[in-house]
C-alpha positions in Angstrom: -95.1 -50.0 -70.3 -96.5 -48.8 -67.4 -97.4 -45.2 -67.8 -96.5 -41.9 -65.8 -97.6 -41.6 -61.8 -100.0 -38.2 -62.4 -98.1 -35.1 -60.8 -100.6 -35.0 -57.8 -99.7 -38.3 -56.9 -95.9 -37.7 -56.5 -96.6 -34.5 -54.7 -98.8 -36.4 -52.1 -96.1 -38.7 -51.5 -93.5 -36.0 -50.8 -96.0 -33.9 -48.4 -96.2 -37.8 -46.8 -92.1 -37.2 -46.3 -91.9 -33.9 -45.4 -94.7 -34.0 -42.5 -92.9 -36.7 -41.2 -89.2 -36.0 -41.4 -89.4 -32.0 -41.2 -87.2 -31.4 -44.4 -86.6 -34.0 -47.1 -84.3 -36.1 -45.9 -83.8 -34.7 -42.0 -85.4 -36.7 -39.3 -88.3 -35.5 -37.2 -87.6 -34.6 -33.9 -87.7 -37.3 -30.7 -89.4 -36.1 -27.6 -88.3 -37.7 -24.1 -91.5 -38.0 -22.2 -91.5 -38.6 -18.1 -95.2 -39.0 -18.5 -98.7 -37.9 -19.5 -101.8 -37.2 -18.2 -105.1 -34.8 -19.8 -104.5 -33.4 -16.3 -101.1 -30.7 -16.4 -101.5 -30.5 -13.0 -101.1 -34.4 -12.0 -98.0 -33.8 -14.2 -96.6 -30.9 -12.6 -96.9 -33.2 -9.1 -94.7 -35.7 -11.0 -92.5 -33.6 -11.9 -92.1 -32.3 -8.6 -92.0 -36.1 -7.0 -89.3 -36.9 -9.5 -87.2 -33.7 -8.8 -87.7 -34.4 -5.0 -86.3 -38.3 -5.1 -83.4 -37.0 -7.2 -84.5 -39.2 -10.2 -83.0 -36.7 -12.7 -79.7 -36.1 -10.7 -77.8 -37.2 -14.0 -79.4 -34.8 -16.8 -78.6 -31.6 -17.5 -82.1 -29.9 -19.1 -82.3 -27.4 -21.1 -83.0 -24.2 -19.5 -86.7 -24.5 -19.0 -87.2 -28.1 -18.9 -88.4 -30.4 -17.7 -92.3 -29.0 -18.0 -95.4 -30.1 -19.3 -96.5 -29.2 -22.9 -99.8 -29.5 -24.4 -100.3 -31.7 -27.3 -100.3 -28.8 -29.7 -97.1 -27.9 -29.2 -95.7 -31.4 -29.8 -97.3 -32.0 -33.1 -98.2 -35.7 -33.6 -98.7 -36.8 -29.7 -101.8 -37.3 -28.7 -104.6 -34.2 -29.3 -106.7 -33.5 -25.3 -103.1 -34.9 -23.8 -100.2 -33.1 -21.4 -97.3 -34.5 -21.3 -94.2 -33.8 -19.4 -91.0 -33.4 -21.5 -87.6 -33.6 -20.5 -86.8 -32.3 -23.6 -86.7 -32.4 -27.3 -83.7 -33.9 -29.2 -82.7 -33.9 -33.1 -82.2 -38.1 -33.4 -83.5 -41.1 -31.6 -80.1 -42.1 -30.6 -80.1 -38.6 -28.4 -83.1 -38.8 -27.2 -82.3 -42.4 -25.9 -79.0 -41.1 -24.4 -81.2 -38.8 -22.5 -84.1 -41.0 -21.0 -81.4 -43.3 -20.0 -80.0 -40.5 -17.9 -83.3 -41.0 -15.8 -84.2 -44.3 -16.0 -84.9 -46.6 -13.8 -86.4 -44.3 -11.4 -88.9 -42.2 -13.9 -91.1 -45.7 -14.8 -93.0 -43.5 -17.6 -90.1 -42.4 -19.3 -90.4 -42.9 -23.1 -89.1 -41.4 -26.3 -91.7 -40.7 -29.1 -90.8 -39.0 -31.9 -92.9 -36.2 -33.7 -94.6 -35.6 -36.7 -93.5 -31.7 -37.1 -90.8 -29.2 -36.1 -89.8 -28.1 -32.9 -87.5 -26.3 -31.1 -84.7 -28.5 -29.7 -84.0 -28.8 -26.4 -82.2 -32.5 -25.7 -80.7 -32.9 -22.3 -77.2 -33.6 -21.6 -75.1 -36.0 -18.7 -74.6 -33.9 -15.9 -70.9 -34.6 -15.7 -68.6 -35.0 -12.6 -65.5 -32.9 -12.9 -63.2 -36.4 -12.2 -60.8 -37.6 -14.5 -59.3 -40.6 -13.9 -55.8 -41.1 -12.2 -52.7 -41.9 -15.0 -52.2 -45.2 -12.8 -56.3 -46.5 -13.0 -56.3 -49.7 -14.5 -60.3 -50.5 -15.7 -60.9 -54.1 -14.6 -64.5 -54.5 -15.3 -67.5 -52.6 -17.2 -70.9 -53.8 -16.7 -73.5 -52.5 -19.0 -77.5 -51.2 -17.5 -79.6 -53.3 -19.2 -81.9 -51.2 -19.6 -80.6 -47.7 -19.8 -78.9 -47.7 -22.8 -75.2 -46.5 -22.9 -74.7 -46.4 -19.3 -71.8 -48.6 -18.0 -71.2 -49.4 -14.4 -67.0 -49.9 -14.4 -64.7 -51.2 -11.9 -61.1 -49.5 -11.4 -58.3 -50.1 -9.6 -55.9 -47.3 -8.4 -53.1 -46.3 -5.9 -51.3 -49.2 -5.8 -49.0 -49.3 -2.7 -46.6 -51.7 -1.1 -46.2 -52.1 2.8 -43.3 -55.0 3.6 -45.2 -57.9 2.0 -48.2 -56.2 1.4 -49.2 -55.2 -1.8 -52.7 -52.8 -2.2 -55.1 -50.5 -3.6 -58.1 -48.7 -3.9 -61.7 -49.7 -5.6 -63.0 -47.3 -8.0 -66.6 -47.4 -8.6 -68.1 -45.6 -11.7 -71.0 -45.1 -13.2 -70.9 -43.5 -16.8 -72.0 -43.0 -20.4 -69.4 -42.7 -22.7 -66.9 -40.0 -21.4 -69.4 -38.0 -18.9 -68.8 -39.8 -15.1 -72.6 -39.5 -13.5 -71.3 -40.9 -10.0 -68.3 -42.6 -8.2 -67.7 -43.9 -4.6 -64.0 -44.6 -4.1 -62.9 -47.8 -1.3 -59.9 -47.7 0.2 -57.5 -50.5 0.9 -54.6 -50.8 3.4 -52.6 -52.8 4.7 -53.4 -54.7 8.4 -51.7 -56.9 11.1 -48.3 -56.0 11.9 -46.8 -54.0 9.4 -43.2 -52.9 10.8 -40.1 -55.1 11.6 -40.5 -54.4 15.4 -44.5 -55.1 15.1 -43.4 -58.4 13.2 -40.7 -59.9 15.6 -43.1 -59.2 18.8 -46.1 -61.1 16.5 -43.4 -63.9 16.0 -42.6 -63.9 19.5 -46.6 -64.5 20.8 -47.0 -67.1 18.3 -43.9 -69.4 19.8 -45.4 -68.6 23.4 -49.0 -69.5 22.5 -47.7 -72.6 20.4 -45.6 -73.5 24.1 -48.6 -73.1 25.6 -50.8 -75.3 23.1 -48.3 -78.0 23.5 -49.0 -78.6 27.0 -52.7 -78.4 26.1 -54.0 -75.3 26.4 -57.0 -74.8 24.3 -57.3 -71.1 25.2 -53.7 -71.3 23.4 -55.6 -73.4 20.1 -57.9 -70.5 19.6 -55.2 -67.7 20.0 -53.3 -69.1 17.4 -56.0 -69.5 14.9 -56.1 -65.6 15.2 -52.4 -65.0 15.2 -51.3 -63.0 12.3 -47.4 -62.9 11.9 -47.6 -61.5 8.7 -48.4 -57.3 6.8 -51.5 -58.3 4.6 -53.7 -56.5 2.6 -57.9 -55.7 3.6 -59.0 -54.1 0.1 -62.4 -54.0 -1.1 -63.3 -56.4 -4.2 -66.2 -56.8 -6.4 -66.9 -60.3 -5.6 -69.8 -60.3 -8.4 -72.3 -57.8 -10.2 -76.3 -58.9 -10.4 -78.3 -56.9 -12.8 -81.7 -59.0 -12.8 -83.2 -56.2 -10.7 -82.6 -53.6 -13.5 -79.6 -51.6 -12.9 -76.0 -53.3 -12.1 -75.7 -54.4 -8.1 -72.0 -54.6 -7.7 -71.7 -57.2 -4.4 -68.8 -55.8 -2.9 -66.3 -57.9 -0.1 -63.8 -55.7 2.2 -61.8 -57.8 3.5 -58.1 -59.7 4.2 -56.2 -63.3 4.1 -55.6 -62.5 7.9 -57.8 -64.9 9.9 -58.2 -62.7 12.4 -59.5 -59.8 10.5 -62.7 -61.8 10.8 -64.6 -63.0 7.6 -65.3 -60.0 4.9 -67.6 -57.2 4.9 -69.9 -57.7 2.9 -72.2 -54.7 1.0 -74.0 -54.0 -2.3 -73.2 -50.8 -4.0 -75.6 -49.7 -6.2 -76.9 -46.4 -8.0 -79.6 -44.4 -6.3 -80.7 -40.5 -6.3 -78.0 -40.0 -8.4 -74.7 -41.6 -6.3 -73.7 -45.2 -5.6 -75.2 -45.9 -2.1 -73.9 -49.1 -0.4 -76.8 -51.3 1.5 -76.7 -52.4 5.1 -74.0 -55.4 5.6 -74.3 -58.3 4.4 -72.2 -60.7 6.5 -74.7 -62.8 8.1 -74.5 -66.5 9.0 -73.8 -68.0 5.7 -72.4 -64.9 3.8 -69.0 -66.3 3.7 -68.8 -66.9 -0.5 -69.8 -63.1 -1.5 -70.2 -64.6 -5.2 -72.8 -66.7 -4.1 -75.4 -64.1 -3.4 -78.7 -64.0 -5.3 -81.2 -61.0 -5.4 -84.9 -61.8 -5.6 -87.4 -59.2 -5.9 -90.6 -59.2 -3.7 -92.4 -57.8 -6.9 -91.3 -57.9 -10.6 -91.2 -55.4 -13.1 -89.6 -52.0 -13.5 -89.3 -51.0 -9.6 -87.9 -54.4 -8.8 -84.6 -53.2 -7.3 -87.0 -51.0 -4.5 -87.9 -54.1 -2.5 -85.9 -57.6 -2.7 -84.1 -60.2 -0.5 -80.3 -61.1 -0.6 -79.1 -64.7 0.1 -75.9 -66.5 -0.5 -75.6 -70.2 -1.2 -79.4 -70.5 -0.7 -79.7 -69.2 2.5 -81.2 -65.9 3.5 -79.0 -62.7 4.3 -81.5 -59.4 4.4 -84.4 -57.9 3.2 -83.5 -54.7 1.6 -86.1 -51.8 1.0 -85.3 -48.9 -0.8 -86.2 -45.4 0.9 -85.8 -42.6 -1.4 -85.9 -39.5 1.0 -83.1 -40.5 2.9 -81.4 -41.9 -0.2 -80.6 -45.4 1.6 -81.5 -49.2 1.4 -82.5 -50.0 4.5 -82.7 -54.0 6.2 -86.4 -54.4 7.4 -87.9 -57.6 7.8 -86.7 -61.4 7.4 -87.8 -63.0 4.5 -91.4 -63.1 3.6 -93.4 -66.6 5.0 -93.7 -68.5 1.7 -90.9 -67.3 0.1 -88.4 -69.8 -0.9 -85.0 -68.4 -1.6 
């Protein structure tokens, strides 16, 4: 039989707990970290970079925050450091929902958790004041895969009928949980001729140009491959949603059946400075299939999504750079020499 632990031994043990956790059986606090430095001021420019390129458009702070703390105020980081705190939050689960407010544009963001108390600060979503439409219908929800809880969904909305023509709107959302961060809304509507008279008279052309055609006219031909008889729908669609660069990319076709509506629009829509910004078009030679395209990053790693090329089917589209102060992708040069896409 073994015999008793000595008294001074369990009471170690429990100091070993209590340092750690705060209070038997609570868990020690979790700091959200944009960064550290033994310099506050390098911080403090970080801060001010971050706040200027609208990386932390989506958190709420606590009043005061975010600012940089010494070490001894956030017991258990690193003594001689500064760090720059979003804020302090009672679980790990909160303070994840929090960096994922900021990430992918803070790099540095991380949550470490503390070795003593401290006053609690954790950030919130900064909500939109939206609430969905009674006839919204979710029709897709694409995760971030690395921001955890935040959710890119696809809705559709307003539907509407027009003679033959049935459509709606696109619904863009980015979210976590209940709290809407950012939304674009693209409309649909219906094209070609849309109203009995507009109908009979595009009837009407179509016999003439077919007359015409008949006795060999190829001016005729070409006319009637653009000859639209018909009320048909040009709605934007999520054609497909690329999330290798680290955030969800929704590729996004406006377009109709009506051959002479030309081929779609194409665009990406994707979240920046705290909105979802759509890129230059994409409707180049070869941009016909939308759910073809492929995004390659001229660089890998955690700013991927700032600088990468589009193609579709293997062939290239656009270059797309990301410029933060005017809060835009922007088409620069062709694809790099060397690059295979």
């Amino acid at each position: 039989m073994r015999s008793p632990r000595p008294v001074w031994s369990v009471l170690a043990v429990l100091s070993c707990v209590l340092s750690s956790t705060g209070a038997l059986g609570a868990e020690a606090p979790w700091a959200v970290v944009l960064g550290q430095d033994a310099n506050a001021p390098a911080l403090s420019k970080k801060l001010a970079e971050l706040k200027k390129d609208r990386a932390l458009a989506w958190v709420k702070p606590a009043k005061g925050f975010p600012k940089v703390m010494a070490a001894k105020a956030l017991p258990g980081l690193e003594e001689g450091q500064q760090f720059a705190v979003l804020g302090v939050c009672g679980t790990k689960e909160d303070a994840d929902r929090a960096m994922a407010l900021v990430l992918p544009w803070a790099q540095d963001a991380s949550v470490r958790q503390l070795t003593g108390t401290a006053a609690l600060s954790c950030p919130t979503p900064n909500a939109l004041k939206s609430p969905l439409k009674t006839d919204a219908k979710v029709a897709a929800s694409h995760p971030f895969p690395n921001a955890p809880g935040l959710v890119l969904t696809e809705h559709r909305l307003n539907p509407r009928t027009v003679m033959e023509c049935q459509s709606s709107d696109l619904l863009l959302r980015v979210a976590q949980g209940p709290a809407v961060l950012a939304e674009v809304l693209m409309k649909g509507r219906c094209v070609g001729p849309c109203t009995p008279e507009a109908q009979a008279q595009a009837k009407e052309r179509v016999m003439a140009l077919q007359a015409q055609a008949k006795q060999g006219s190829t001016t005729a031909e070409l006319l009637l491959k653009d000859s639209a008889t018909s009320c048909m729908a040009r709605d934007a669609r999520v054609q497909k949603v690329v999330t290798d660069l680290g955030m969800p990319m929704a590729v996004v076709a406006v377009g109709s059946s009506i051959v002479s509506m030309k081929k779609p629009d194409g665009v990406l829509m994707a979240p920046g400075c705290g909105k979802l910004v759509e890129s230059p078009s994409l409707t180049e030679p070869g941009a016909d299939d939308l759910s073809l395209v492929e995004l390659m990053a001229d660089q890998p790693g955690p700013e991927a999504w700032k600088r990468f090329n589009v193609s579709t089917a293997g062939q290239h589209v656009a270059h797309l750079v990301w410029n933060a102060r005017k809060c835009e992708w922007q088409s620069d040069a062709p694809e790099p020499e060397g690059q295979d896409m």
